[in-house]
N, C-alpha and C positions, 0 to 999 in steps of 0.2 A: 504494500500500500504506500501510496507516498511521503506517508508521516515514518515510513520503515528506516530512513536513512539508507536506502538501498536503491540505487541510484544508474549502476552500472555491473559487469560481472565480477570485479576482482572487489566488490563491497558483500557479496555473496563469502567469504572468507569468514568461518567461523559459526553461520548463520545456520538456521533449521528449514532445509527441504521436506516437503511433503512427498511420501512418495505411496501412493496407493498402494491395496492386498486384495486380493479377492481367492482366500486360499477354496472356494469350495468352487471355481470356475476351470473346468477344462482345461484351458488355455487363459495364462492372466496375462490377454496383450496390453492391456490398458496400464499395468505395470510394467511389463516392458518396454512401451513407446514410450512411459517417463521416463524410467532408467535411463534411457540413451537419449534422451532431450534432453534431462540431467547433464550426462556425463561429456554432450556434446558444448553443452552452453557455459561448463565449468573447464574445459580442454582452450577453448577459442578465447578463455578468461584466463588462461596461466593458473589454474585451480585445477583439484584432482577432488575425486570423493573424501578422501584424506581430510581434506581441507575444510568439511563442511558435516552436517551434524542430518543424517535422512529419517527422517521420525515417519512411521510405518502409520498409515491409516488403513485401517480394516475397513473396507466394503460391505455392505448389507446389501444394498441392490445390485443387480444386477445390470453389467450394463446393457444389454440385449434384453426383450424380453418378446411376446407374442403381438401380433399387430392389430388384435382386441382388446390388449390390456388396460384394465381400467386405468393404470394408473398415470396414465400418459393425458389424464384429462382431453379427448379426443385428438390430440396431436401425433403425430406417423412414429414418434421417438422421444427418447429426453435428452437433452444435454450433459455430458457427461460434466466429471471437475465438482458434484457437489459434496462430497464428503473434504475436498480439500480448501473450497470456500468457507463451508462452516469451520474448518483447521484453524483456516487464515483467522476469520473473524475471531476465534475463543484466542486467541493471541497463540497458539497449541506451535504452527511453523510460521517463517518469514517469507516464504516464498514456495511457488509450487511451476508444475511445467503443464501448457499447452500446447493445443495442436489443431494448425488450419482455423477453417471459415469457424468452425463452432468456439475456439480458444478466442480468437480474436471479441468475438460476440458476448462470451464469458467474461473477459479483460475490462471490458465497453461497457458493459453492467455492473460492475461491484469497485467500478473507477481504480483498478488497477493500472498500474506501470509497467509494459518490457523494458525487463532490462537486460536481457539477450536474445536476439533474433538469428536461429539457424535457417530458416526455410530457404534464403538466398546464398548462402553462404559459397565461396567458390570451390571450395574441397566438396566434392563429394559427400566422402567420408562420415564430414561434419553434417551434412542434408541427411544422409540414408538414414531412417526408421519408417518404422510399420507403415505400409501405405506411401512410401516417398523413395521412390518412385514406384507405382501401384503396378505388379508386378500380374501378369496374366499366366494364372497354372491352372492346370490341366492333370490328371492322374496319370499317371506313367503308363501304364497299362493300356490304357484308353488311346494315347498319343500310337501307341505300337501298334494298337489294333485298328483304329479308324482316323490315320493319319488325316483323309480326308475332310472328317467334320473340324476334326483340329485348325485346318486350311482357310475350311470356310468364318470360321471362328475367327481367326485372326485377319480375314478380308474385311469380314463385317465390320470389325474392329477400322480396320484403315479408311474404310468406308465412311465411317462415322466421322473420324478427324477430318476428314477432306470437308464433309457437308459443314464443319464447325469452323472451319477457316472462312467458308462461304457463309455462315448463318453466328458471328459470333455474341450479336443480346441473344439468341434462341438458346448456343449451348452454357451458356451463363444459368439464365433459367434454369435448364434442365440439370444443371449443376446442384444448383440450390435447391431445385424441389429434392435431390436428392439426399441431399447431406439432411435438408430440414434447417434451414437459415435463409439468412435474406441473399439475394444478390450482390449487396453491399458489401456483407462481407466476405462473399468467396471473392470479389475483385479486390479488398483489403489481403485476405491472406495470399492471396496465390497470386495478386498482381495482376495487371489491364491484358497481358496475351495469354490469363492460362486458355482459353480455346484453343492455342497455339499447338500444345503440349501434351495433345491426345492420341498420338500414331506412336507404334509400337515399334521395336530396335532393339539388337544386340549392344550396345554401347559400351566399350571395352572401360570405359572410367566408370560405367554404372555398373557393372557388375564387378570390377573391383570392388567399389563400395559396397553390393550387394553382400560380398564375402569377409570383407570386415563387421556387416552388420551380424553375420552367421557366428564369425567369432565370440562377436558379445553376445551373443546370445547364446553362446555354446562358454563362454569364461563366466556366465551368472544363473548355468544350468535351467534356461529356459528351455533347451532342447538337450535330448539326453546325447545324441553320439553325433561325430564332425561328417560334413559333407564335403564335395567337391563341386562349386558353384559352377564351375566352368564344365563339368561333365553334367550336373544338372539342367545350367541354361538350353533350351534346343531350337537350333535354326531352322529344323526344314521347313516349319509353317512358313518362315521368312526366307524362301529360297530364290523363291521368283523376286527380281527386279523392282525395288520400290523404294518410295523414298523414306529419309530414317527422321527421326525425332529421340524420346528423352523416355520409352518403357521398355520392360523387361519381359521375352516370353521364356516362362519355367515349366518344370513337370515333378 
């Protein structure tokens, strides 16, 4: 908050991160995408976890839930970040980690301060987490067996980026009824050309960074055994001649 004397990243030194749990969820990406928005925004600070104090907030809600769910008071989704505003507010941590059009929105309402921005960042590295860059897979098995629909999969996919260069308030919208935020803020978080940003690619720096993201997540035991992202990534869908942009197709 801005009464926090927290101002920049290397004021983050010593201070109390929130860092989400949801130990009875599958998969706790929601605590993983902090982790490494953490540890990306403390790296680009001359800061390490070392340096900083992560106080564990335990989850009750779920962040998913059924698309009847009362609890959504008629709306498609919730917002996530509320277990670590009411943190903020009890005076409990000094700062906590967003992400995108919904962070931004969250920030905007409880008059919060960034005071570290990775989503632009030129390293790679420093960008990669969940969803950045949104990564199109496919079951392995499937790719083997009906290469074909895989094919079509990923035209459609090109397909769409093309119509979005040509139609960019339309894919803005369709952005936003997605995520469930205003348009304002998906052009806040992602900037005036994400339309740009839709057509799919091998991209030899994004899947470096792909495979540093594996790392961390394979160094804080989110996934139990190490892969090979580079035998993972697979080109054939993208064999034919096309133009390239900023995603990733996996299996």
């Amino acid at each position: 908050m801005p009464a926090s004397g927290i101002s920049k990243g290397s004021d983050l030194k010593g201070r109390r991160i929130g860092l989400p749990k949801r130990p009875d969820e599958i998969i706790d990406f929601q605590r993983a995408t902090s982790l490494k928005g953490i540890v990306s925004a403390l790296t680009v600070s001359g800061l390490s976890i070392a340096d900083v104090e992560l106080v564990e907030l335990a989850a009750k809600e779920p962040v998913l839930l059924g698309p009847t769910e009362e609890r959504f008071h008629g709306l498609r989704r919730r917002l996530p970040y509320g277990e670590e505003i009411a943190a903020l507010h009890r005076g409990q941590i000094d700062a906590f980690f967003v992400k995108g059009a919904e962070g931004v929105t969250v920030a905007n309402l409880i008059a919060a301060q960034v005071v570290v921005s990775t989503g632009f960042h030129p390293d790679p590295k420093i960008r990669i987490n969940n969803g950045t860059p949104r990564p199109l897979t496919v079951d392995a098995t499937f790719a083997d067996e009906r290469p074909d629909l895989v094919a079509e999969l990923v035209a459609t996919v090109q397909r769409v980026a093309d119509w979005a260069n040509d139609n960019p308030g339309e894919a803005v919208r369709f952005i936003a009824r997605e995520i469930g935020v205003s348009e304002e803020a998906v052009l806040a978080a992602n900037g005036p050309d994400v339309y740009r940003n839709l057509r799919l690619d091998l991209d030899p720096a994004e899947l470096d960074a792909l495979s540093h993201f594996k790392d961390f997540l394979l160094q804080w035991k989110f996934i139990p055994e190490d892969f090979d992202v580079q035998d993972w990534a697979d080109p054939r869908a993208l064999s034919a001649p096309q133009d390239t942009a900023h995603h990733i197709v996996g299996r």
